[in-house]
C-alpha positions, 0 to 999 in steps of 0.5 A, a space after each residue: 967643596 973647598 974651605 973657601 966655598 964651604 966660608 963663602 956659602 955660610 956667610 951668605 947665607 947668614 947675609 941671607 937670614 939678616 936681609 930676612 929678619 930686617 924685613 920682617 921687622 920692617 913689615 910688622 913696623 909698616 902693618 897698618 901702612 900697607 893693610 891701606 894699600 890694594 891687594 896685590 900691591 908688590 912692596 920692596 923694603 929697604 932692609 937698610 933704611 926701612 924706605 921702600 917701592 911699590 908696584 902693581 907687579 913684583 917686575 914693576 916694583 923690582 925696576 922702581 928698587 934698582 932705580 931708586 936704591 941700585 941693584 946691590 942693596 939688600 931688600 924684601 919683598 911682599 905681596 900685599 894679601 899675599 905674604 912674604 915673596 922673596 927676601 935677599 942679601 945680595 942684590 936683584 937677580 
């Protein structure tokens, strides 16, 4: 593995751990808001802004990011009941 590989591989990763420690922030900022909702609701927050989506599904919540916020901005994911599902640094996949 090259030295800029090896750089770039760090460095998203520690991309990946901020988008992960936000997130959590914002869910323990939000608790009482999202313990309201339905069980299952899917919820993306903007790790940036703390403005988030929901959805029924992750797949509804993941169209209504990307329209709202576009799909490189970092955000987390959470399954209401569910725990954490995902968290990422560098867009929708």
């Amino acid at each position: 593995m090259s030295t800029n590989t090896e750089t770039e591989l760090t460095d998203h990763q520690a991309e990946i751990d901020r988008v992960g420690e936000r997130g959590e922030q914002w869910v323990r900022q939000y608790d009482q808001e999202f313990s309201r909702m339905p069980k299952g609701t899917h919820v993306i927050i903007n790790c940036r802004t703390g403005e988030y989506v929901t959805g029924p599904t992750s797949l509804r919540a993941i169209d209504a990011y990307a329209r709202r916020f576009g799909r490189k901005e970092p955000g987390y994911v959470i399954e209401v009941g569910g725990g954490v599902v995902v968290g990422w640094g560098g867009g929708i996949v």
